[in-house]
VEXTI-569156 format. One line per field, with one value per residue: residue number from 0; residue in one letter; chain; x, y, z of N, C-alpha, C in turn. Coordinates in steps of 0.02 Angstrom, whole numbers. Atoms other than C-alpha are relative to their C-alpha. Layout:
<pts>
tike	c(NUM,...);
milo	c(a,...);
lumkol	c(A,...);
neast	c(X,...);
nnorth	c(Y,...);
nup	c(Z,...);
caeast	c(X,...);
canorth	c(Y,...);
caup	c(Z,...);
ceast	c(X,...);
cnorth	c(Y,...);
cup	c(Z,...);
</pts>
This chain:
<pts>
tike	c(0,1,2,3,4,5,6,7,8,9,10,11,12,13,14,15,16,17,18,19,20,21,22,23,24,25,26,27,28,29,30,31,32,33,34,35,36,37,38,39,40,41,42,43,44,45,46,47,48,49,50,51,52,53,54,55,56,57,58,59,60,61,62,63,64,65,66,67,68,69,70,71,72,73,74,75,76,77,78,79,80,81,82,83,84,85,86,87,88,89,90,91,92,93,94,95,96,97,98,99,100,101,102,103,104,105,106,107,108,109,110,111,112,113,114,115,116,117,118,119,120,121,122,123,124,125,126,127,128,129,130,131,132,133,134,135,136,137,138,139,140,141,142,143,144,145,146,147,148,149,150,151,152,153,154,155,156,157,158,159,160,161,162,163,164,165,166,167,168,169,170,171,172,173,174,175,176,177,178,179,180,181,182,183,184,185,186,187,188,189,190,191,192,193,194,195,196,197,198,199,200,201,202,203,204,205,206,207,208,209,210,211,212,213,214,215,216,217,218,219,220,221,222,223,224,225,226,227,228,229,230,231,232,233,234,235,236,237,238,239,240,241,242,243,244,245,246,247,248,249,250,251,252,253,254,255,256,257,258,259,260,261,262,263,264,265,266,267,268,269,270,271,272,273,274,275,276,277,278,279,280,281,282,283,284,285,286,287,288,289,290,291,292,293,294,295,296,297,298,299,300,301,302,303,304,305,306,307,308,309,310,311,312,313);
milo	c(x,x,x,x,x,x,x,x,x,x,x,x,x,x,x,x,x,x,x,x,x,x,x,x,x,x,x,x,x,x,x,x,x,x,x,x,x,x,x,x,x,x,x,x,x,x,x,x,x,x,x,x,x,x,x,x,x,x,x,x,x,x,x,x,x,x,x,x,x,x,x,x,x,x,x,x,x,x,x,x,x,x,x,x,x,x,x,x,x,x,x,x,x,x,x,x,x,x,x,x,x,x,x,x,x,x,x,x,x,x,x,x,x,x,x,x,x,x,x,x,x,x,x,x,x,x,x,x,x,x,x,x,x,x,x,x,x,x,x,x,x,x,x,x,x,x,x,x,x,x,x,x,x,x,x,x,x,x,x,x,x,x,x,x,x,x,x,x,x,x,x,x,x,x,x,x,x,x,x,x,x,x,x,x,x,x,x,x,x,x,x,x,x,x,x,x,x,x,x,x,x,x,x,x,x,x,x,x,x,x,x,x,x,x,x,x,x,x,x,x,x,x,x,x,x,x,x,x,x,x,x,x,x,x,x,x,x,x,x,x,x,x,x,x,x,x,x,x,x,x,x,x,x,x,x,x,x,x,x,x,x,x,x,x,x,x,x,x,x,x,x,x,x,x,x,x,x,x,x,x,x,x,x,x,x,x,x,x,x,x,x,x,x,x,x,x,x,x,x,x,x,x,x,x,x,x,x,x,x,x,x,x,x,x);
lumkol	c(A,A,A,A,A,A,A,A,A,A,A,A,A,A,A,A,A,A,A,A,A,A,A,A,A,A,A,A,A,A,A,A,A,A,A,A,A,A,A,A,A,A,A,A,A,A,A,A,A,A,A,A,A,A,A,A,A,A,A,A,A,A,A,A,A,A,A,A,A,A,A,A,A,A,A,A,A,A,A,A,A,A,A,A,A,A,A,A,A,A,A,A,A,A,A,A,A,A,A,A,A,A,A,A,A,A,A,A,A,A,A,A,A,A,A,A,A,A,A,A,A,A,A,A,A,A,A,A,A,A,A,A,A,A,A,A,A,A,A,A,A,A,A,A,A,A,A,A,A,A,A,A,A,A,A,A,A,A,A,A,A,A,A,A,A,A,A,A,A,A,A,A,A,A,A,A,A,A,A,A,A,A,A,A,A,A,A,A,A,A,A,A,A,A,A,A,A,A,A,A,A,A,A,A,A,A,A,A,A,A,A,A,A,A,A,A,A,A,A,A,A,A,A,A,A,A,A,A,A,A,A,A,A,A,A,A,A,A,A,A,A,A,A,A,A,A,A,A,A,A,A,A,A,A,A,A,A,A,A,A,A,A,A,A,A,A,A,A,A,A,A,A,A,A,A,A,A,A,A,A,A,A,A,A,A,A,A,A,A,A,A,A,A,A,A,A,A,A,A,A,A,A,A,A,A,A,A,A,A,A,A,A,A,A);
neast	c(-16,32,-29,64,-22,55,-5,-16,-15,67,36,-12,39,31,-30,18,19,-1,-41,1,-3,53,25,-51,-47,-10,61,-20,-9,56,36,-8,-29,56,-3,9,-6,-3,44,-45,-82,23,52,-14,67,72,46,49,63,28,73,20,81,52,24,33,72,4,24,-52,7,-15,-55,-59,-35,38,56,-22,-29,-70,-23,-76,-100,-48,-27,-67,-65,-14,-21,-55,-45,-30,-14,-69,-42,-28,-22,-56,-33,-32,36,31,70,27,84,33,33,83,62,71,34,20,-20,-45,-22,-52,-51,-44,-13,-14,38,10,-72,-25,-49,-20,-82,17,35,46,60,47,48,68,26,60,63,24,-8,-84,7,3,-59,-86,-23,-27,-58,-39,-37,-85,-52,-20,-67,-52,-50,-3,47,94,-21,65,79,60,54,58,57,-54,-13,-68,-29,-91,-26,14,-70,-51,-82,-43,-63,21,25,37,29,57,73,71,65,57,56,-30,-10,39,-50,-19,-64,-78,-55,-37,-61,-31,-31,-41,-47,-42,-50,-74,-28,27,56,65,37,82,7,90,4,71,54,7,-56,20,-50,-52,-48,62,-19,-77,-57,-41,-61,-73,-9,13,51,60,52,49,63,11,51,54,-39,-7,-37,-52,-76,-55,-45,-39,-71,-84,-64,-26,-23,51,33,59,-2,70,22,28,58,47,29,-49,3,76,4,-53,-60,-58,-53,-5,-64,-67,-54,-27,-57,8,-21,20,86,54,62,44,-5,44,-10,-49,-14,-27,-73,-30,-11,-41,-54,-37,-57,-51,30,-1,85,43,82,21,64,47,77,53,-15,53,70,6,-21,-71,-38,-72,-10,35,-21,-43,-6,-66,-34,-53,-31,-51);
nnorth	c(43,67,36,65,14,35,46,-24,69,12,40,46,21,79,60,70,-3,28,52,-14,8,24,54,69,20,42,30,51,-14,-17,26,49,15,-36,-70,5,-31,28,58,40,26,71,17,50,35,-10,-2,27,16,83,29,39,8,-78,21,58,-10,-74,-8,-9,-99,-45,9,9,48,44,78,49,8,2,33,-34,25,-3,-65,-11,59,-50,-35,6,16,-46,0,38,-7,-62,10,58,-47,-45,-50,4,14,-16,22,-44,56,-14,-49,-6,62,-1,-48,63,-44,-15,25,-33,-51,-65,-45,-29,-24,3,-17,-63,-13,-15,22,10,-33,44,-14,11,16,3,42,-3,65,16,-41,-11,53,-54,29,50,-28,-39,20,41,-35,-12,75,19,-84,-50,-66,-23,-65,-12,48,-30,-9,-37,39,21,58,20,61,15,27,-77,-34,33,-17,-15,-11,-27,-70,14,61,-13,23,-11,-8,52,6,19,-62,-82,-47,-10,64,-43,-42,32,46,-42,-62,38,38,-43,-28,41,-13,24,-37,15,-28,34,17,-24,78,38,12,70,21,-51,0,-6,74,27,-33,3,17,-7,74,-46,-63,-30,52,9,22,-55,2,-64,-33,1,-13,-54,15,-27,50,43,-40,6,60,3,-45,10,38,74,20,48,62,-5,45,52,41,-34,68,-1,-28,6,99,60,-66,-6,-74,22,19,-47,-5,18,-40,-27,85,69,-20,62,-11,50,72,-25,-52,20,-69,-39,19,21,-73,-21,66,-20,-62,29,-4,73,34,49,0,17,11,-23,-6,-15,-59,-70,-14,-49,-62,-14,67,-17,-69,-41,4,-14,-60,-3,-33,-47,35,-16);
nup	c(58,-5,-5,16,73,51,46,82,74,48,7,58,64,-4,-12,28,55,21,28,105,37,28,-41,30,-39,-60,-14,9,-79,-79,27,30,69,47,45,59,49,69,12,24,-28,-33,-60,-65,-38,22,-42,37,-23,6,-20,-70,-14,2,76,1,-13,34,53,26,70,-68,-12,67,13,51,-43,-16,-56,-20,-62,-52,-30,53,-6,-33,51,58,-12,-39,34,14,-57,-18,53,-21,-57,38,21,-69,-7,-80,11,-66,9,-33,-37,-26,40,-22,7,54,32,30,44,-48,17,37,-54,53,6,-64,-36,43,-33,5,-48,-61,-60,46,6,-25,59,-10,65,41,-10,-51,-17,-30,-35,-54,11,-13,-75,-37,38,-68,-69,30,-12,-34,-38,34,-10,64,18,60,-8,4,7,63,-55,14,42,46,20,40,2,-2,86,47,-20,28,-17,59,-16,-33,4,39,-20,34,-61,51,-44,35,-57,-72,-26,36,-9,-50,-6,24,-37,-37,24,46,-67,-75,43,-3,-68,1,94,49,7,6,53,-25,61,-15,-3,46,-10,9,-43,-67,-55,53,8,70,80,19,-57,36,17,-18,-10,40,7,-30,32,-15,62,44,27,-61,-23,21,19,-32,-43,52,41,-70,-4,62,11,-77,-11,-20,78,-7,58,12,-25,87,-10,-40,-62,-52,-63,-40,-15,-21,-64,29,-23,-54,-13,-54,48,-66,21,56,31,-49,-21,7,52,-11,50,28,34,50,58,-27,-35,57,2,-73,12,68,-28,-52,-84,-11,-19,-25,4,-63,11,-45,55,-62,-30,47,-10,-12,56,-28,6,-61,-11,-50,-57,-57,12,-1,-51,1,53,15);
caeast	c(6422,6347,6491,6360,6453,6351,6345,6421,6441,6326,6176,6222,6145,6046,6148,6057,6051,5955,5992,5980,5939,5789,5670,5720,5880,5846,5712,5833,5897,5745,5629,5684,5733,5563,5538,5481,5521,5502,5388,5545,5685,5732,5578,5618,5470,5288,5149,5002,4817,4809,4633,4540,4362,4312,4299,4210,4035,4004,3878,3985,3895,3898,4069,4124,4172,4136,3982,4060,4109,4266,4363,4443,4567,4638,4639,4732,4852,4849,4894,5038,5107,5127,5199,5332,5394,5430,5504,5622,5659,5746,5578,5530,5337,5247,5043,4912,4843,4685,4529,4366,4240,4152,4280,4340,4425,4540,4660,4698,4809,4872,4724,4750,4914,5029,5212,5329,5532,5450,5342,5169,5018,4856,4715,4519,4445,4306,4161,4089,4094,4298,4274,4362,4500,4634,4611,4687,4822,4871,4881,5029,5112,5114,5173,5298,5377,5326,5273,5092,5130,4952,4759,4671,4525,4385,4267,4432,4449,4616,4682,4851,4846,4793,4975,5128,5316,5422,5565,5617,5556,5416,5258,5070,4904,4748,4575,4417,4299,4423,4502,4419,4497,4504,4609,4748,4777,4800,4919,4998,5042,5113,5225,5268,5357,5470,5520,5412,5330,5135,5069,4875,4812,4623,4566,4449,4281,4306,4432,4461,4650,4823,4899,4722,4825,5012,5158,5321,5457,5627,5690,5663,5517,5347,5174,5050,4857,4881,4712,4650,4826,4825,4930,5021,5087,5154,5235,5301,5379,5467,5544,5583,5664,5541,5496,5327,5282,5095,4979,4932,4791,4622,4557,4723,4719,4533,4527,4666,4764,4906,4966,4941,5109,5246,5418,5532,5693,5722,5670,5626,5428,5292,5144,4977,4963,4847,4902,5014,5032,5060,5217,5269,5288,5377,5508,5536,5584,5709,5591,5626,5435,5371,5186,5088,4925,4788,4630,4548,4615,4554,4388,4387,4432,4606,4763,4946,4984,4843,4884,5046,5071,5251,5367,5529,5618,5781);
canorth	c(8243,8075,7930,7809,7710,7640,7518,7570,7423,7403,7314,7128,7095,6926,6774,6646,6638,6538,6376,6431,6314,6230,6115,6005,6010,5959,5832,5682,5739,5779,5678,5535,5469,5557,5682,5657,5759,5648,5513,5414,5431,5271,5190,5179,5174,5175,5191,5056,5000,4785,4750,4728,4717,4885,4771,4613,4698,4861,4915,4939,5098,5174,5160,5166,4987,4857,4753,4619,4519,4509,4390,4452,4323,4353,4541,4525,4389,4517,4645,4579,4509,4690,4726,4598,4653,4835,4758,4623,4778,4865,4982,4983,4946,5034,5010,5097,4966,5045,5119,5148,4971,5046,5129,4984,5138,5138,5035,5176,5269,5385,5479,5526,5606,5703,5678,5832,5885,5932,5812,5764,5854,5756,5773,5784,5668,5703,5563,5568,5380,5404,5553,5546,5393,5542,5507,5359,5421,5556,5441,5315,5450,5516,5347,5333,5533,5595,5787,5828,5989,6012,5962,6016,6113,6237,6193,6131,5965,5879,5711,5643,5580,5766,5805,5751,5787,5852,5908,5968,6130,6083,6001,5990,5990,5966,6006,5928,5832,5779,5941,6121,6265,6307,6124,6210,6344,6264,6134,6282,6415,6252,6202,6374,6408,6253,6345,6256,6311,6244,6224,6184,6080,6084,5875,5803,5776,5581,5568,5622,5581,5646,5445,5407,5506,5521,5465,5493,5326,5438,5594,5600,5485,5497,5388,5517,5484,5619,5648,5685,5782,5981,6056,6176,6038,5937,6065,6108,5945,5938,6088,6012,5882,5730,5643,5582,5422,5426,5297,5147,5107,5204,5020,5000,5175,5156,4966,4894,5067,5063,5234,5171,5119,5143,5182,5080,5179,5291,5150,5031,5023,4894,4880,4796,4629,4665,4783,4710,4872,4970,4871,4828,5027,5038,4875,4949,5124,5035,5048,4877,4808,4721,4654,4603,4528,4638,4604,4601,4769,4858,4808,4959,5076,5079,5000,5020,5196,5225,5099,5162,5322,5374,5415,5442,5416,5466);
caup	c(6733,6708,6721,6672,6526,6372,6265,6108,5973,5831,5839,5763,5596,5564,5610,5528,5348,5219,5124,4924,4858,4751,4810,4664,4730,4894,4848,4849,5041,5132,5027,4919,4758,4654,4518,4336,4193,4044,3969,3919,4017,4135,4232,4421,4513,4501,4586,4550,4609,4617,4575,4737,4819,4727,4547,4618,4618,4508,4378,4231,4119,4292,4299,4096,4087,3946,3975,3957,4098,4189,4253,4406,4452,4262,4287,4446,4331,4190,4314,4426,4246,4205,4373,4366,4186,4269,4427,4290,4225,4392,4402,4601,4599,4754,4787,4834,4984,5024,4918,4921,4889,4731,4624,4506,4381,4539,4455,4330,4442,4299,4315,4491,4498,4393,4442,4432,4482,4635,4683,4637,4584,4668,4523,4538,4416,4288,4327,4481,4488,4517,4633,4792,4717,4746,4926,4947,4798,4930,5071,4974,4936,5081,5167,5040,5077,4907,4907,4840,4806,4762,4767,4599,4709,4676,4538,4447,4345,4302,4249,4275,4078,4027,4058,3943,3976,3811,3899,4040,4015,3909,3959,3858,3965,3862,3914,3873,3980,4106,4123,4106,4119,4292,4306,4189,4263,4408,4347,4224,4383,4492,4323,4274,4453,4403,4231,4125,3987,3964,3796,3795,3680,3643,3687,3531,3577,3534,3674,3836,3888,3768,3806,3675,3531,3552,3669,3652,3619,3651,3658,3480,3432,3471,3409,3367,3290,3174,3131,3317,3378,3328,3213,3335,3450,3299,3235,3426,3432,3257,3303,3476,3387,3386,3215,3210,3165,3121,3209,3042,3120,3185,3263,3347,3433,3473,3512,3573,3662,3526,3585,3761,3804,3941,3875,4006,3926,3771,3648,3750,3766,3833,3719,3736,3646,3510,3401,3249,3133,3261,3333,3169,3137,3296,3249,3092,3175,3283,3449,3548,3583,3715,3724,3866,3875,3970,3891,4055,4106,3929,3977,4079,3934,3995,3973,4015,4021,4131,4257,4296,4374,4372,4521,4472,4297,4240);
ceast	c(-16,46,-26,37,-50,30,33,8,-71,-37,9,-50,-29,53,25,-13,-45,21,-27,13,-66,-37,-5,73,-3,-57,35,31,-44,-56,-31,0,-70,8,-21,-1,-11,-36,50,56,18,-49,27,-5,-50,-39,-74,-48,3,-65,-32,-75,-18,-3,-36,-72,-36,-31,41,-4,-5,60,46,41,-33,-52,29,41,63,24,63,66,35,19,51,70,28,45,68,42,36,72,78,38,39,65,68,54,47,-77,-9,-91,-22,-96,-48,-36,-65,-47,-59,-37,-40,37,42,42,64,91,45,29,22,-51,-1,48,35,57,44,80,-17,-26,-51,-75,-76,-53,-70,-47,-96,-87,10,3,83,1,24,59,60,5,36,66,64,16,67,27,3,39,53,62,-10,-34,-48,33,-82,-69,-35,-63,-43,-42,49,-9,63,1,52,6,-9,75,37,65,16,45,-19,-39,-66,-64,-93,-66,-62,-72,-57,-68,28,38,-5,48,42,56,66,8,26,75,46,47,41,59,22,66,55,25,-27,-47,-57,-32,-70,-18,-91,-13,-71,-67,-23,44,16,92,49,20,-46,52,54,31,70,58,69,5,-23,-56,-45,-55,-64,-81,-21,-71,-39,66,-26,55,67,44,42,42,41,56,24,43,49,68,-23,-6,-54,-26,-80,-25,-24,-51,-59,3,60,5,-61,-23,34,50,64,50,15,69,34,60,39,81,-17,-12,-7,-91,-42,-64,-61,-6,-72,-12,71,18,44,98,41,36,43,82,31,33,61,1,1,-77,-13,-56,-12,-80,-41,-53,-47,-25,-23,-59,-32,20,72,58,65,37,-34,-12,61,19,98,18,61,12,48,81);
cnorth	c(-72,-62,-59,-15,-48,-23,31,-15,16,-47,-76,-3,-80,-42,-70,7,-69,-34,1,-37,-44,-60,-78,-28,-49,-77,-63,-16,2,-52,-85,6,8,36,-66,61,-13,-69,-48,-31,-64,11,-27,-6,48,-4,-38,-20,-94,17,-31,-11,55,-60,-82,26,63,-17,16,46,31,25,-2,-62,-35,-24,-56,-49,-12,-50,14,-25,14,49,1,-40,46,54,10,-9,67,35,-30,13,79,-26,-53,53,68,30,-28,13,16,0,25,-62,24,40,-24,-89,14,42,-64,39,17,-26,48,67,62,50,55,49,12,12,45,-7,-8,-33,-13,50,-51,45,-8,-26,27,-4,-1,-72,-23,61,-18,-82,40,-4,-39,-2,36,-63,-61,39,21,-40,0,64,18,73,-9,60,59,-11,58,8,61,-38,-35,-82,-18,-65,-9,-10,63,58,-42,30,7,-4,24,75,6,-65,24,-14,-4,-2,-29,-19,-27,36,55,38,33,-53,7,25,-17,-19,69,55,-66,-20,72,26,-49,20,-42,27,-32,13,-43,-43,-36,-106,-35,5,-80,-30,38,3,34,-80,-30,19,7,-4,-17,-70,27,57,28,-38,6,-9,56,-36,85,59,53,42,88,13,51,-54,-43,56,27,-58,-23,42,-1,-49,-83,-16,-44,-46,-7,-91,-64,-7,33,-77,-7,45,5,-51,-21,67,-14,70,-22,-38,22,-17,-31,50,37,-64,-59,4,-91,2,-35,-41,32,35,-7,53,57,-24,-24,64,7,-27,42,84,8,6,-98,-23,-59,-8,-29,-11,41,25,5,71,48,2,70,69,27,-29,18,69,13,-43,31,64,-6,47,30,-50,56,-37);
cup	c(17,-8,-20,-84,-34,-43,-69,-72,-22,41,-38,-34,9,-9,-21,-58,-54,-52,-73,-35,-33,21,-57,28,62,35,40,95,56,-33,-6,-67,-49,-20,-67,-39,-80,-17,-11,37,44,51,65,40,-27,45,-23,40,-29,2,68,28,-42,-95,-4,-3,-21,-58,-70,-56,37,-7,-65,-15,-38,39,3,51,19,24,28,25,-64,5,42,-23,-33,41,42,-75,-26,68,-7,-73,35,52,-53,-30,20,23,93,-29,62,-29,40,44,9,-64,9,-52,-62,-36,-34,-45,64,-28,-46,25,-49,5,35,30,-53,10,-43,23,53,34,-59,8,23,-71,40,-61,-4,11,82,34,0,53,77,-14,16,74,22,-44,38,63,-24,-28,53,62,-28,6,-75,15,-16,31,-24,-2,-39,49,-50,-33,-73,-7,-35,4,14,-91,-48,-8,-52,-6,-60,5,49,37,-28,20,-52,34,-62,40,-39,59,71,17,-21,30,61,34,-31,2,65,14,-45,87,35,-61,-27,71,-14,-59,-54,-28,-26,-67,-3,-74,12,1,-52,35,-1,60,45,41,-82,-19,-54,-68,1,67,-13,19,29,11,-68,-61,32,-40,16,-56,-11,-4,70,25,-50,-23,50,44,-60,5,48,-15,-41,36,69,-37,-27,-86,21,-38,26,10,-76,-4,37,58,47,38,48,68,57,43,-59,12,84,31,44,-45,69,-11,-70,-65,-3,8,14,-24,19,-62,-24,-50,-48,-32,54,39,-49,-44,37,-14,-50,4,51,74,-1,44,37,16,55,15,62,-9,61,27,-36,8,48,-26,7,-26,21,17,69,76,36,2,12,55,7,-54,13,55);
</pts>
């Protein structure tokens, strides 16, 4: 008989368990104070491009910018004055320090990045003559601790402005010439995993971003150019809620960026100087309007929307 005593206890079970819980959740702990969910809610920080060597020396139908010439110390005037209305306004103002020496479309960081609960989506623009501006997008966020939770890749094209927040559940991508299809599904699979649901919306042929044709003022307010918006998303965001207050003016959304606007609170919005009908619409729907001269800055087909990308509201 064998006296040889043995082990006899169970085997222990696993030890270590994990921590359940969402990487929204734990953005604010391991992270920092980022996420976006909403075109409206409070602004309170941003992410922006100062005019720098890349717009002292550029062809400008290369590059989609007026002929007409620039002057750069006004732009960078024009562009800190926007700057310091965000920053008067609590917003934290962060900056992309580095980019490439010919990419003067650098300034419109909206293009480059589409922020998320989670973090941010890095974009691959359009024109070839902005191609490779998401580089230096990624590297200030990544100084700053924001996520990129993704890089628009294959033969995929996305904008940051081809995106627009509804709710938090609710977001509208549109495709066109600055993002094809392989760019929304992309963006669609990385925004379904946060419970959102993706409605597409086909992008004119006269226009290449959503911020060209509607942007929303509040939770329940948003400036739409009717004629150029489809009728399924209207009719989406009545039944979200929203009452739309139809643009007055083609020349104002063409011209002058009258949809172009940041909302600094529900209500609250900064406008580009320029555009009387349209802010006179706005006044009279009990949106509080502020204007801001940046006639320098539309010369690059742009204007305040599409400088600033957004880092965290609410």
């Amino acid at each position: 008989m064998n006296d040889k005593k043995y082990d006899i206890e169970a085997i222990p079970g696993e030890r270590w368990f994990p921590k359940e819980t969402s990487f929204e959740e734990d953005m604010g702990q391991y992270w920092g104070d980022w996420g976006v969910n909403s075109e409206v809610d409070k602004l309170k920080a941003v992410l922006m491009r100062r005019p720098g060597k890349e717009i002292e020396n550029f062809d400008a139908k290369e590059v989609r910018f007026s002929e007409e010439a620039i002057d750069i110390e006004l732009m960078r005037k024009q562009h800190d004055g926007v700057a310091k209305i965000y920053e008067d306004f609590g917003t934290k103002v962060y900056y992309v320090e580095e980019q490439r020496d010919d990419r003067p479309n650098a300034v419109f960081c909206r293009d480059l990045m589409f922020m998320t609960p989670e973090g941010a989506i890095l974009t691959r623009p359009g024109m070839a003559a902005r191609r490779g501006e998401e580089r230096y997008i990624a590297q200030a966020l990544a100084k700053l601790g924001v996520p990129i939770l993704r890089t628009i890749a294959g033969d995929g094209i996305f904008e940051g402005a081809n995106a627009m927040w509804v709710d938090r559940h609710t977001c509208v991508v549109s495709t066109g010439s600055r993002c094809n299809q392989r760019g929304y599904e992309q963006v669609k699979h990385q925004l379904t995993h946060m419970g959102v649901e993706v409605w597409h919306m086909q992008q004119p042929y006269s226009n290449i971003h959503i911020d060209g044709l509607m942007n929303p003022i509040s939770e329940d307010k948003i400036l739409v150019h009717a004629s150029q918006v489809p009728y399924d998303i209207l009719d989406m965001l009545k039944k979200k809620g929203y009452e739309i207050l139809e643009a007055p003016s083609r020349t104002e959304v063409r011209e002058t960026f009258g949809c172009n606007f940041v909302a600094l609170e529900p209500g609250h919005i900064v406008l580009p100087e320029g555009n009387p009908r349209t802010q006179e619409l706005l006044e009279k729907n009990g949106v509080k309007v502020q204007t801001v001269d940046i006639s320098e800055i539309m010369k690059g087909k742009g204007a305040l929307h599409c400088i600033t990308a957004y880092l965290k509201r609410g």
